[in-house]
FIPA-464695 format. One record per atom (N, C-alpha, C): residue number from 1; chain; atom name; x, y, z. Coordinates in Angstrom, 2 decimals. Example, Ala and Ser with C-alpha at 12.3 -4.5 7.8 and 13.67 -1.06 7.14 Angstrom:
<pts>
PT   k c  a      c1      c2      c3
PT   1 A  N   13.19   -5.69    7.80
PT   1 A CA   12.30   -4.50    7.80
PT   1 A  C   13.20   -3.30    7.80
PT   2 A  N   12.85   -2.25    7.08
PT   2 A CA   13.67   -1.06    7.14
PT   2 A  C   12.90    0.03    7.87
</pts>
This chain:
<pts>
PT   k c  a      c1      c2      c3
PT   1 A  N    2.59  -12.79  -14.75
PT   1 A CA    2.87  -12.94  -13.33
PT   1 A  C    3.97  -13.99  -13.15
PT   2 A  N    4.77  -13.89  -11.87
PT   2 A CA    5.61  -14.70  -11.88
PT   2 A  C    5.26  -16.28  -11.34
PT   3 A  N    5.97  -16.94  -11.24
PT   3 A CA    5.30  -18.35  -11.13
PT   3 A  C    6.57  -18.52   -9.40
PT   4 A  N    5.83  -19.89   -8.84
PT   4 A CA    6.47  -20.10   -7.65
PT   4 A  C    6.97  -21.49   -7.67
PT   5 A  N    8.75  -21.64   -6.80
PT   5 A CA    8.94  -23.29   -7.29
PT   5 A  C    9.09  -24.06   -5.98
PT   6 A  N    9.52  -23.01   -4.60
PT   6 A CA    9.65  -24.00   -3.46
PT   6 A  C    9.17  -23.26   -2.41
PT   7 A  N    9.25  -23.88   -1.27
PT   7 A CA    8.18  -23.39    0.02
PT   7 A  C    9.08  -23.33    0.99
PT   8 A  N    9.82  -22.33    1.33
PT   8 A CA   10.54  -22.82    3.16
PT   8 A  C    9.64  -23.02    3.89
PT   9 A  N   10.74  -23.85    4.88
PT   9 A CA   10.06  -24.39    5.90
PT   9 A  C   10.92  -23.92    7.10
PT  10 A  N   10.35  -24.12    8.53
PT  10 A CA   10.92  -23.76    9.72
PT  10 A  C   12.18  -24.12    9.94
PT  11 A  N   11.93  -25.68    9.87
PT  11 A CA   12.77  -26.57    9.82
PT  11 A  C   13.87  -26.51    8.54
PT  12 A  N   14.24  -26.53    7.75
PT  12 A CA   14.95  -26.19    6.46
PT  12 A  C   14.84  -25.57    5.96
PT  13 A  N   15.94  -24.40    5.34
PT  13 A CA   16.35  -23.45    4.18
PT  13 A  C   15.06  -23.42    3.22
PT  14 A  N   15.27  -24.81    2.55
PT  14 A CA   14.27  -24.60    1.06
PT  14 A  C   14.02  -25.82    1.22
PT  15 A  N   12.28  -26.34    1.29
PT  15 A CA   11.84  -28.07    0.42
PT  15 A  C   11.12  -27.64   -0.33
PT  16 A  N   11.74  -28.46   -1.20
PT  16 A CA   10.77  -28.78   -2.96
PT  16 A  C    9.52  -29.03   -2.36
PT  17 A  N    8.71  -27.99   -3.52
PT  17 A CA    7.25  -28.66   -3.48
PT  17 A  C    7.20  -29.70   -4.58
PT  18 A  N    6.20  -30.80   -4.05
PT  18 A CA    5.90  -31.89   -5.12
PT  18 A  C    5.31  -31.17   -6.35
PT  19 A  N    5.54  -32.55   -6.81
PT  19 A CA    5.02  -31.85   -8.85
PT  19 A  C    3.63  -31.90   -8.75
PT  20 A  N    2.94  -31.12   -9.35
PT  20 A CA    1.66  -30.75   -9.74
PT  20 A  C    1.30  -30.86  -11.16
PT  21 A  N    0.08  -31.32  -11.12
PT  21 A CA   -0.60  -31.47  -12.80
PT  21 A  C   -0.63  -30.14  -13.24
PT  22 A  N   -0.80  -29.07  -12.53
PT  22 A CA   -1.49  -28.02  -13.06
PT  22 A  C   -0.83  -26.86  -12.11
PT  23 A  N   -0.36  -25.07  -12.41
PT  23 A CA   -0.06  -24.26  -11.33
PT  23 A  C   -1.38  -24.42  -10.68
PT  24 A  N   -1.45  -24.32   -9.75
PT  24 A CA   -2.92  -23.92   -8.50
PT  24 A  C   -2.87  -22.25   -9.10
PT  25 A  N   -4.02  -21.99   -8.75
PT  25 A CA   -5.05  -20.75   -9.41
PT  25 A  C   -4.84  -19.85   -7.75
PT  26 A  N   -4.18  -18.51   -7.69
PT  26 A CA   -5.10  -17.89   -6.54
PT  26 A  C   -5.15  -16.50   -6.97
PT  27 A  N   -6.59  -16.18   -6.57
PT  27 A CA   -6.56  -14.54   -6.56
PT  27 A  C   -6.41  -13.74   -5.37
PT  28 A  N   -5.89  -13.06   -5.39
PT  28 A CA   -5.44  -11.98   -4.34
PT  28 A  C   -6.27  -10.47   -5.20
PT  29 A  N   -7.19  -10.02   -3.92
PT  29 A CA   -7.80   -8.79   -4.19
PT  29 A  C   -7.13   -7.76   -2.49
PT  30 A  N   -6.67   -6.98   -3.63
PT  30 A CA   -5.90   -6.39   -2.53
PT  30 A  C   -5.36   -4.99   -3.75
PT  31 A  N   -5.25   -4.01   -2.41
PT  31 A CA   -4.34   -2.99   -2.76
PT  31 A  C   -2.88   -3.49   -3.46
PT  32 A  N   -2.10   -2.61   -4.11
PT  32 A CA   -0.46   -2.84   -4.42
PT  32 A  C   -0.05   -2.57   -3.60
PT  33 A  N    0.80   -3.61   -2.68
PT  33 A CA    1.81   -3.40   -1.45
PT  33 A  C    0.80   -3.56   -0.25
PT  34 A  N   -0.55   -4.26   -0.35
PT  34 A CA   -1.11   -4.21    0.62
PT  34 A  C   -0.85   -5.68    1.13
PT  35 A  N   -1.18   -5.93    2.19
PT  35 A CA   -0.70   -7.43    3.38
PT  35 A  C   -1.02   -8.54    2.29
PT  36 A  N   -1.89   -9.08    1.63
PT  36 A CA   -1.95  -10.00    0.92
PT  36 A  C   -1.27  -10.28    0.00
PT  37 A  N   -1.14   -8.72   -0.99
PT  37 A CA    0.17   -8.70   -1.97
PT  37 A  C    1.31   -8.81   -1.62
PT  38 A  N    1.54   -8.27   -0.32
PT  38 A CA    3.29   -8.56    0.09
PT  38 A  C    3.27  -10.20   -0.09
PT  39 A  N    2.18  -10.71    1.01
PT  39 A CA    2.31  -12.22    1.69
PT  39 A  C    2.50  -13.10   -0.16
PT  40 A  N    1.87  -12.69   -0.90
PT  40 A CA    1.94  -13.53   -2.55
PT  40 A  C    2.45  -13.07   -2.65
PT  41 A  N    3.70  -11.87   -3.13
PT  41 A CA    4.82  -11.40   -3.57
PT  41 A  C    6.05  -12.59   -3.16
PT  42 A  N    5.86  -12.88   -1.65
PT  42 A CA    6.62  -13.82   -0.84
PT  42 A  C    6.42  -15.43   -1.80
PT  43 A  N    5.14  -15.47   -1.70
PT  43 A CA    5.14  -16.98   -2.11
PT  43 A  C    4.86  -17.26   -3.94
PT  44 A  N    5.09  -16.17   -4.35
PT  44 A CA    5.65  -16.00   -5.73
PT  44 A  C    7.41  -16.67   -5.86
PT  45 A  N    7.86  -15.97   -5.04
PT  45 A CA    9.48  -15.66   -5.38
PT  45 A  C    9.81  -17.25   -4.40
PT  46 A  N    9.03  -17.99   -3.84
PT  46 A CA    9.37  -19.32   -3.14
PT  46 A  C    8.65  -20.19   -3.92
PT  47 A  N    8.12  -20.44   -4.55
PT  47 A CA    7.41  -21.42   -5.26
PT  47 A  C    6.91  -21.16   -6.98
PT  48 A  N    8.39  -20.98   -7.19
PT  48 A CA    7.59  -20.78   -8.53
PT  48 A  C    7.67  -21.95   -9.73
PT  49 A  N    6.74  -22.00  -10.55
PT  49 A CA    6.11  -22.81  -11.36
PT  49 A  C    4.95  -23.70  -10.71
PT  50 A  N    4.71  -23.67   -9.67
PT  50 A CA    3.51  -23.98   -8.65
PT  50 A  C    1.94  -23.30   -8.63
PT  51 A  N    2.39  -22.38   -8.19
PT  51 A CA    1.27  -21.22   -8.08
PT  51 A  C    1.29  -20.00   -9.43
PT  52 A  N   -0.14  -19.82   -9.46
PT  52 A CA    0.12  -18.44  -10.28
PT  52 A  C   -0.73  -17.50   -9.76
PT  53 A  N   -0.58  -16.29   -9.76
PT  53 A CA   -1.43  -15.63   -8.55
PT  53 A  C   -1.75  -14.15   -9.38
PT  54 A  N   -3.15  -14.35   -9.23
PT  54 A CA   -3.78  -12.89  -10.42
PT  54 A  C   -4.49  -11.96   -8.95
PT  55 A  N   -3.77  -10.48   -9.59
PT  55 A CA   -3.83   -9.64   -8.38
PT  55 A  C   -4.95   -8.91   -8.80
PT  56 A  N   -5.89   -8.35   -8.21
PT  56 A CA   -7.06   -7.13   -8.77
PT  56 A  C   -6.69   -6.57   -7.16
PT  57 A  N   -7.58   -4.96   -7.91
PT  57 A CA   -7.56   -4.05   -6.50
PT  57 A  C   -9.33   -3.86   -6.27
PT  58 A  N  -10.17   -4.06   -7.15
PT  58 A CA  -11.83   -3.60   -6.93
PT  58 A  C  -12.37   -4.84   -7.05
PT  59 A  N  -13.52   -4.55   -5.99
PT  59 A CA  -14.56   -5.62   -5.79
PT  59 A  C  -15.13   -6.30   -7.31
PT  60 A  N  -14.88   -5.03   -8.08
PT  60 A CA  -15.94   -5.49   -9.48
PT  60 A  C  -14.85   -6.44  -10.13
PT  61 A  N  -14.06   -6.09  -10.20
PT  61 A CA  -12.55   -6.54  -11.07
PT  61 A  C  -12.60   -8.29  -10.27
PT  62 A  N  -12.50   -8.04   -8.63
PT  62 A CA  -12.06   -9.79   -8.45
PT  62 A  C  -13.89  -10.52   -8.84
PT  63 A  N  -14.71   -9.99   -8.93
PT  63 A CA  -16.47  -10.72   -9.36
PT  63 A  C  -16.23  -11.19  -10.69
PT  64 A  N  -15.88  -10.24  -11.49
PT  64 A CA  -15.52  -10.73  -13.13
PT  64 A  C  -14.79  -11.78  -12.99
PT  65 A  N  -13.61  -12.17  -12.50
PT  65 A CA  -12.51  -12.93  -12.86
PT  65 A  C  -12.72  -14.11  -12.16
PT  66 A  N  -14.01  -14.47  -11.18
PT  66 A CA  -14.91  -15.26  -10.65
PT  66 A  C  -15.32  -15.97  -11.77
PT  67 A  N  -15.91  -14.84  -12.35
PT  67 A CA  -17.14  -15.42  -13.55
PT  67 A  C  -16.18  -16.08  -14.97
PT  68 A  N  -14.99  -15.73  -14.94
PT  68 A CA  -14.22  -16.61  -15.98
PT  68 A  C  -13.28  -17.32  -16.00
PT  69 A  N  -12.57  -17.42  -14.61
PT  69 A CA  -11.71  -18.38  -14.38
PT  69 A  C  -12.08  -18.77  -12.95
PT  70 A  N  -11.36  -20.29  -13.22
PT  70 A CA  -11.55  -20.73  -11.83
PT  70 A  C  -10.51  -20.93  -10.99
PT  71 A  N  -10.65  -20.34   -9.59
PT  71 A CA   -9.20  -20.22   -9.00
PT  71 A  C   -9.17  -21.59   -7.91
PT  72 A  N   -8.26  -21.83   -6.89
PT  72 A CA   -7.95  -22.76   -6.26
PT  72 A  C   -8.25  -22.43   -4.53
PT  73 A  N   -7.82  -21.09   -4.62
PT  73 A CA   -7.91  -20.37   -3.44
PT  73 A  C   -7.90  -18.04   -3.94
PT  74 A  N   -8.73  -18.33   -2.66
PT  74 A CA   -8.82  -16.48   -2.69
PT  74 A  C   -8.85  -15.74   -1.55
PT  75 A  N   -7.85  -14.64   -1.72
PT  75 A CA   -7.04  -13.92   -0.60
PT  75 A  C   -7.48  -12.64   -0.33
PT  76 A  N   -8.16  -12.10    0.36
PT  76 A CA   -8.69  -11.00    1.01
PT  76 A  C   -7.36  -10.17    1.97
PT  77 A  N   -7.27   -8.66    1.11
PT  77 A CA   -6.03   -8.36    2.09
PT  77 A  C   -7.21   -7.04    2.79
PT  78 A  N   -7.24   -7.27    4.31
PT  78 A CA   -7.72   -6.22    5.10
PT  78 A  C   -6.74   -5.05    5.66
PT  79 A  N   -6.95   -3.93    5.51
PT  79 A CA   -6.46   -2.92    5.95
PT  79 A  C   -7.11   -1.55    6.46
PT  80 A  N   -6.88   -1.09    7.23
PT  80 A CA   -7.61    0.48    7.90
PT  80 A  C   -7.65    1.30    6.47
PT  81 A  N   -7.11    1.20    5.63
PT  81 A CA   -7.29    2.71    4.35
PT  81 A  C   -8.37    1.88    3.14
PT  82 A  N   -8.52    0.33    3.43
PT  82 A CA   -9.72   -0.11    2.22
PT  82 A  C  -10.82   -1.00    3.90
PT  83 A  N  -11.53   -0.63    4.32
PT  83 A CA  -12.46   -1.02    5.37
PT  83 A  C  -13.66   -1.67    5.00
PT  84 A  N  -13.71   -1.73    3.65
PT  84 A CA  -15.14   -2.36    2.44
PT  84 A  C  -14.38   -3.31    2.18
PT  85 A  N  -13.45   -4.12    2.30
PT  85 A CA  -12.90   -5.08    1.57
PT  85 A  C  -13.77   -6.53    2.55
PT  86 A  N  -14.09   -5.93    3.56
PT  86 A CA  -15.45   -7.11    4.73
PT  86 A  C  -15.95   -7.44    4.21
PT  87 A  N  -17.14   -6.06    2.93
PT  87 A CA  -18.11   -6.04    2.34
PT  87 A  C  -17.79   -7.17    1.27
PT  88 A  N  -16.83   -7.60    1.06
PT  88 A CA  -16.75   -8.28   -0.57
PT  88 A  C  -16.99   -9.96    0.16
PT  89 A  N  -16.85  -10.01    0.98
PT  89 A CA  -16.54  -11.87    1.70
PT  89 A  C  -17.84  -12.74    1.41
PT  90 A  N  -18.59  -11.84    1.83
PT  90 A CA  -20.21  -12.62    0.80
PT  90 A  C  -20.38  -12.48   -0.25
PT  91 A  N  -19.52  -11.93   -1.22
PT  91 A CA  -20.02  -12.03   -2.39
PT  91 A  C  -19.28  -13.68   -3.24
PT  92 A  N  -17.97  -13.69   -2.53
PT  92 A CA  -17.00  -13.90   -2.50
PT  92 A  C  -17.02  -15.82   -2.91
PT  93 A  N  -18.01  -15.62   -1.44
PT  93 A CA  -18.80  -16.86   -1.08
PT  93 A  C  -19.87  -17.00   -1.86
PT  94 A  N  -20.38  -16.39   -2.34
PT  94 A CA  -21.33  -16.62   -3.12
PT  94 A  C  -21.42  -17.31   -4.36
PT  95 A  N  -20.36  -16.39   -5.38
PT  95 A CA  -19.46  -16.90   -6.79
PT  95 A  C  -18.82  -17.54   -6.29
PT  96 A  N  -18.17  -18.38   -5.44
PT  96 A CA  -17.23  -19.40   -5.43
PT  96 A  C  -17.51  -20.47   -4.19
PT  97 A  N  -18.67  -21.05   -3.69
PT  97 A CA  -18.87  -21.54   -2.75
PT  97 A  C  -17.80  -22.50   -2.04
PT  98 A  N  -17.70  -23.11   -2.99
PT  98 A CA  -16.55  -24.15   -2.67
PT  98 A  C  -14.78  -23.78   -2.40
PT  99 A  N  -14.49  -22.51   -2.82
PT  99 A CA  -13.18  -22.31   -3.29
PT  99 A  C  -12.82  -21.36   -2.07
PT 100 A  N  -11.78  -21.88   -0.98
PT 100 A CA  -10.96  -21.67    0.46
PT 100 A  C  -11.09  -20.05    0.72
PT 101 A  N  -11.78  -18.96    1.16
PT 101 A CA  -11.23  -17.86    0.99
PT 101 A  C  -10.68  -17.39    2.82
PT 102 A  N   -9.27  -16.67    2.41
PT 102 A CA   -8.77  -16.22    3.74
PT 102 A  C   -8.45  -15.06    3.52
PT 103 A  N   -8.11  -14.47    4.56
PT 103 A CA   -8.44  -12.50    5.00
PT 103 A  C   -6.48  -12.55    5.56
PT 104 A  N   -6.20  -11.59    4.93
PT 104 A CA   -4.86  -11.16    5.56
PT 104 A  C   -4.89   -9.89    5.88
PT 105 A  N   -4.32   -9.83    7.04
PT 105 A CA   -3.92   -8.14    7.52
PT 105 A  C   -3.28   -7.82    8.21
PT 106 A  N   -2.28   -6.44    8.33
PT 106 A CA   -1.66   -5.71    9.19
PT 106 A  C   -2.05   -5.77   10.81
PT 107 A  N   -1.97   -5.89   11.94
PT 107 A CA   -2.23   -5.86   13.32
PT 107 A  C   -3.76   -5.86   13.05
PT 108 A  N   -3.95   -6.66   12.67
PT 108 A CA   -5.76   -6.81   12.54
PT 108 A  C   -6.25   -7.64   14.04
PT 109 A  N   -7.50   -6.88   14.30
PT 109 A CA   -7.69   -7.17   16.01
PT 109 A  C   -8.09   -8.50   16.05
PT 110 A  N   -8.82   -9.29   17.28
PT 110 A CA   -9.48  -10.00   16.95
PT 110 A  C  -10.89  -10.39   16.90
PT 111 A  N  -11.31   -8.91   16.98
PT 111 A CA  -12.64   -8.59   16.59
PT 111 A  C  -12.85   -8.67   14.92
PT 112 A  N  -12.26   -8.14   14.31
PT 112 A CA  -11.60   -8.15   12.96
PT 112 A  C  -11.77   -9.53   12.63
PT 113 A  N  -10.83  -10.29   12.98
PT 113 A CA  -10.43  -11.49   12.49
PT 113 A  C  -11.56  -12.73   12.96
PT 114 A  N  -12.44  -12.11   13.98
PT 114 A CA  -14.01  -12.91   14.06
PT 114 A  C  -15.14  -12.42   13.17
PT 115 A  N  -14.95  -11.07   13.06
PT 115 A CA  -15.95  -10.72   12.33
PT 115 A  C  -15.59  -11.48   10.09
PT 116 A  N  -14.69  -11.50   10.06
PT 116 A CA  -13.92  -11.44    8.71
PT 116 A  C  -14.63  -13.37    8.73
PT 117 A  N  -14.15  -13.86    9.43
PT 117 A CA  -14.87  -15.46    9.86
PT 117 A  C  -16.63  -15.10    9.53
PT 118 A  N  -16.82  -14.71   10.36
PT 118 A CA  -18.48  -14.65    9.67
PT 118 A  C  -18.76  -14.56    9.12
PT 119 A  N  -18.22  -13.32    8.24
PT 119 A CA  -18.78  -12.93    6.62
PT 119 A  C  -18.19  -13.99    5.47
PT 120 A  N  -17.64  -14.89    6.09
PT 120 A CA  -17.12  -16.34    5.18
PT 120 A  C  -16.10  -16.50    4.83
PT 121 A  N  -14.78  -16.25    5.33
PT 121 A CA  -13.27  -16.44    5.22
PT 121 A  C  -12.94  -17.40    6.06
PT 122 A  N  -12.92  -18.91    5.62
PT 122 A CA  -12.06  -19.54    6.48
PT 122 A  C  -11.47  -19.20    7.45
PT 123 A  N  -10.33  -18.20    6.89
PT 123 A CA   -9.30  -18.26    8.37
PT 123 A  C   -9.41  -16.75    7.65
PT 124 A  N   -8.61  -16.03    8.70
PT 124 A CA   -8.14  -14.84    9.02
PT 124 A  C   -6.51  -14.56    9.73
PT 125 A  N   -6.21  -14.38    9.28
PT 125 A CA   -4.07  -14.01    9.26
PT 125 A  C   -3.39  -13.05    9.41
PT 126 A  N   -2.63  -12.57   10.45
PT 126 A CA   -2.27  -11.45   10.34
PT 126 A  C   -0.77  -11.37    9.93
PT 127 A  N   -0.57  -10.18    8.93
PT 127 A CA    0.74  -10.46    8.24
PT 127 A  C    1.57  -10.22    9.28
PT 128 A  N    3.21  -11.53    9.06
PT 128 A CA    4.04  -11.33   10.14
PT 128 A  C    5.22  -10.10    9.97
PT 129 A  N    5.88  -10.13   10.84
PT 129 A CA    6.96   -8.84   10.97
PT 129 A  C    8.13   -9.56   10.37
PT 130 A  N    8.45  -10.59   10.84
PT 130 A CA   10.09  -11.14   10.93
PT 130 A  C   10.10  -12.15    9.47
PT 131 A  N   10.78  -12.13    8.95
PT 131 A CA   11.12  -13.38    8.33
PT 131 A  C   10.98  -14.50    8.38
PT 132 A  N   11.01  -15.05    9.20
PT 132 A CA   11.30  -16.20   10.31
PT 132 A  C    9.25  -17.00    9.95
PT 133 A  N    8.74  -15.83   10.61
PT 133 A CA    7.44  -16.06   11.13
PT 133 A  C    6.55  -16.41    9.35
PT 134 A  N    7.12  -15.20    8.61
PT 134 A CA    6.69  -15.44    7.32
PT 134 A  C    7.31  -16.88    6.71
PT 135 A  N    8.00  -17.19    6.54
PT 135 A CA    8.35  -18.71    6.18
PT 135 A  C    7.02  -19.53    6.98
PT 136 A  N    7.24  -19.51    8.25
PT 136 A CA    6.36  -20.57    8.84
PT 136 A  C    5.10  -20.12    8.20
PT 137 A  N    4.24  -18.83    7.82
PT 137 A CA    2.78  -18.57    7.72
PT 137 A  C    2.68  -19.20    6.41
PT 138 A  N    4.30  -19.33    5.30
PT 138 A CA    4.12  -19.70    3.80
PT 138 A  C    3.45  -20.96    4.08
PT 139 A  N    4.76  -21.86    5.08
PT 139 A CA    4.61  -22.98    5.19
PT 139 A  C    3.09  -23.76    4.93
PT 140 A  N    2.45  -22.73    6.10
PT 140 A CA    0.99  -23.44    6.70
PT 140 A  C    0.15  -23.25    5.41
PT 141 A  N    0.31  -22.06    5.39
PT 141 A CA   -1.20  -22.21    3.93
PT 141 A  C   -0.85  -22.96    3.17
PT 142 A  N    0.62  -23.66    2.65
PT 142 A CA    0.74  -24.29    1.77
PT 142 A  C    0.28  -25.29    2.25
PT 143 A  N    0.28  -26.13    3.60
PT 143 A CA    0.45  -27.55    4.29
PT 143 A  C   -1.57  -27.19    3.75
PT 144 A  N   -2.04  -26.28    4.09
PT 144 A CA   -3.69  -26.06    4.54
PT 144 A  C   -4.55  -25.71    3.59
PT 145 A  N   -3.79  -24.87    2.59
PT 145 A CA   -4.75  -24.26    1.27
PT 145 A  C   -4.04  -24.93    0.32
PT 146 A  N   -2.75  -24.60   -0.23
PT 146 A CA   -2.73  -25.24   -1.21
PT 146 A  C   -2.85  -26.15   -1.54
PT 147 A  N   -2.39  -27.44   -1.17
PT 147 A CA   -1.95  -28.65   -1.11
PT 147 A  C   -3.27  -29.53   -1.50
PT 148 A  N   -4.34  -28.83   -0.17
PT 148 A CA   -6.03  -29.56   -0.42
PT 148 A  C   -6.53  -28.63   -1.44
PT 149 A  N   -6.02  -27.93   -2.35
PT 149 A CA   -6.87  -27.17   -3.65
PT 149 A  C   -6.83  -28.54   -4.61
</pts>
């Protein structure tokens, strides 16, 4: 996987992220090309040597990789064509009590994005359209998830 080295910001082109002891760990369970994978595709190619980000597409696949590595943060991508990906948020929570998990998705309602909160996702995100908006969403998880991993 590729590694990540800087973070735009609103405010400026490109700021360096500070040095880290270690890349931060995240898993992304998600379809290929689905909202979570785009959104880490993004913060792959902005931060690399930072982050390292292990992708699975099945519930069973991201439980295993629970049980043998430990990640920093974990990314739930929601979409209308995988609708069981809700189903995984307690498990989610379960194997990883402590470890940040957030829900990304396409025009996800905000019934969606309350219900996705209950079943134990921190936050809930909906992927942006513009460029612009994606820088700022890198920004925040970095200011919010990464940073406190």
């Amino acid at each position: 996987m590729a590694r990540l080295s800087g973070v735009f910001s609103v405010a400026s082109p490109l700021t360096p992220l500070p040095a880290l002891a270690h890349p931060l760990q995240v898993l992304v369970i998600d379809r290929l090309n689905g909202p979570a994978d785009v959104l880490f595709d993004a913060v792959r190619l902005l931060a690399e040597a930072v982050v390292e980000v292990t992708l699975v597409e099945d519930h069973d696949d991201a439980l295993r990789a629970l049980d043998i590595c430990s990640f920093d943060l974990l990314v739930v991508g929601l979409d209308v064509q995988r609708p069981m990906q809700m189903a995984l948020l307690p498990h989610l929570r379960g194997r990883a009590p402590h470890v940040p998990v957030i829900v990304i998705g396409r025009a996800v309602s905000a019934e969606t994005l309350g219900r996705a909160r209950r079943f134990g996702a921190l936050d809930a995100l909906e992927l942006p359209q513009r460029a612009a908006e994606l820088r700022a969403l890198i920004a925040r998880l970095w200011q919010e998830y990464l940073l406190a991993a």
